[in-house]
Phi, psi and omega in degrees: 000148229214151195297155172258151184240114170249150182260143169214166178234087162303171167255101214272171160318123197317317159336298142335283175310315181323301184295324183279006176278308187294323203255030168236024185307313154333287196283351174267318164325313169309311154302312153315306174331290174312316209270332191277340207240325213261356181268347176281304206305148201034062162211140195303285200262020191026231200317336195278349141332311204270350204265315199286346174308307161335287234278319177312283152339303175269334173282342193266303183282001164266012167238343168265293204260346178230008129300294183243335164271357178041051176291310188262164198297131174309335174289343185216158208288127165341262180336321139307305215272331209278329169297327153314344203237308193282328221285337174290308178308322177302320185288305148343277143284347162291336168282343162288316186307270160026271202281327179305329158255031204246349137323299161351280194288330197245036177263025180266356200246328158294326195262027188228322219221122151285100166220180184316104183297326165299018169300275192336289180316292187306335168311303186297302183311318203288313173328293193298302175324321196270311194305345212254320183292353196250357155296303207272355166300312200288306159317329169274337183265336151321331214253357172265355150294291172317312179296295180318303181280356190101128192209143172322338135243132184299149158273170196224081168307170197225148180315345181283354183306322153348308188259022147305330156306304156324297168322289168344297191281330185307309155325295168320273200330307177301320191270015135320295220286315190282332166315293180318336182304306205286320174283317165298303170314288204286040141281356196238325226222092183263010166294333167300317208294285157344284200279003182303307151336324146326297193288332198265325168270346166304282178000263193304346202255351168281340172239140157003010222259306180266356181256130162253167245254343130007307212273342170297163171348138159277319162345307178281314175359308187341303191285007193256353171281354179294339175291142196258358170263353212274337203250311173312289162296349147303303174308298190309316186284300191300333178293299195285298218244007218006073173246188215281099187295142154337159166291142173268017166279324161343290173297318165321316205277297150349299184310296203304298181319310174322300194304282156338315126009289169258338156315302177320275153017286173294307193290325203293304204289327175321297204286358182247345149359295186308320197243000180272005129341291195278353128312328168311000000 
C-alpha cells in the first residue's frame, strides 16, 4: 500500500525561503518569459507601447506645465525635465500596480501546482523591470541629444550621476516591496485591487513629478520627505539636468522609509504565504 504523501507550505524560514527560490530559478525565469510574450502578443507595435506612454505623457505636461503654466526650471527643456521625473515614477507604478496583482492574476497557477509563492511577485517586479530598461535606454538617448545637440542654456550633469544607479534599483525595490504588501492583503481585501489606481494617482500628484518640490509650502517641505519617491526624483533630475539637489537628510529619510517599507512587505507576505492558496 504505497504512503499518502501531503504537500504543504510551512512556514519556513527566511533562509529557507531564499534558498528554494534560488534552486527553482528555471521556473521564474520560465514565467518571466511567459508574462513578457503575453504582454506583446498580438500587438502590432509590441514593446514600444511601454515607450510612447512615457513619452507621451511627459510631451503633454511639458507643454501644459512648462510652456504654458512655467512650472518647470527655465534652464531646462519642459519635456526633459518632465521625462526625467515620470519615465522613474512609470517605472515605479507599474511594479507596484503589476506585483499588488499578480496573485490574482495567477491563481489558477496556485492552486495546481507547489512552489515558492514569492516567485509570483518577483516574476511581476521582472515584466516591470525589463519594460522600465527599454524605457529608460530611450530616455538616455533623448537626453544625449539635448547634451550633444545643444540647448538655449546648456545642461550641466553633475558628480551626483554616481548615483543614479542606486535610485534606479532603489525605485524597483520600494515599489516590489510595497506591491508584495499590497498583495499579501488583496488575497483577504479585493478592494485594494480596485482602489489601486485611485492610490497610484494621489500617489503621483503627491510627488514632484508635474510640480517641483520649491513650490510647497516651506513650513511643510519636510514632509514630503517620508515620501520616498518625492527625494528620489529631485535627484535623479538634479543629477541628469543640474538642477537644485535635495537635502541629503531628504534622502536618508526617503531611503529609511523606503527600506521599513519593503521589510514591512516581505514579513506581512512571509507570513500569509501558508494560507493563501486557500484564501485564493
Amino acid at each position: 500500500m504505497s504512503e499518502l504523501v501531503e504537500v504543504a507550505s510551512p512556514r519556513a524560514r527566511w533562509g529557507a525561503s531564499l534558498r528554494e527560490i534560488w534552486q527553482r530559478r528555471d521556473l521564474l525565469l520560465l514565467l518571466l518569459r511567459k508574462d513578457l510574450v503575453a504582454s506583446y502578443k498580438q500587438s502590432l507595435l509590441g514593446p514600444l507601447w511601454f515607450v510612447i506612454q512615457p513619452l507621451v505623457t511627459s510631451l503633454v505636461f511639458g507643454l501644459l506645465f512648462g510652456r504654458f503654466a512655467r512650472l518647470s526650471p527655465p534652464s531646462v527643456p519642459p519635456f526633459l525635465y518632465y521625462l526625467a521625473g515620470y519615465v522613474l515614477w512609470n517605472y515605479f507604478a507599474s511594479t507596484l500596480t503589476l506585483v499588488s496583482g499578480s496573485l490574482i492574476a495567477n491563481v489558477s497557477i496556485l492552486r495546481k501546482i507547489y512552489f515558492p509563492r514569492l516567485i509570483i511577485p518577483l516574476v511581476a517586479a521582472g515584466v516591470s523591470t525589463v519594460n522600465f530598461v527599454i524605457n529608460y535606454l530611450v530616455f538616455l538617448g533623448i537626453y544625449a541629444v539635448y547634451v550633444l545637440g545643444g540647448w538655449e542654456s546648456p545642461l550641466t550633469p553633475r558628480g551626483a550621476l554616481i548615483l543614479v544607479p542606486a535610485l534606479l534599483i532603489f525605485v524597483g525595490v520600494v515599489g516590489a516591496g510595497i506591491g508584495t504588501w499590497l498583495a499579501a492583503w488583496s488575497v483577504s481585501y479585493r478592494d485594494l485591487r480596485i482602489g489601486m489606481p485611485v492610490v497610484v494617482n494621489l500617489w503621483m500628484f503627491a510627488t514632484p513629478i508635474i510640480w517641483p518640490l520649491k513650490l510647497a509650502p516651506p513650513d511643510k517641505r519636510w514632509l514630503f520627505a517620508f515620501n520616498p519617491m518625492a527625494p528620489v526624483v529631485e535627484a535623479h533630475r538634479a543629477a541628469l539636468l543640474g538642477t537644485v539637489f535635495p537635502d541629503p537628510w531628504w534622502l536618508l529619510i526617503g531611503g529609511v522609509t523606503g527600506l521599513v517599507a519593503v521589510i514591512g512587505g516581505l514579513i506581512v507576505y512571509h507570513r500569509a504565504q501558508p494560507t493563501m492558496v486557500d484564501t485564493l
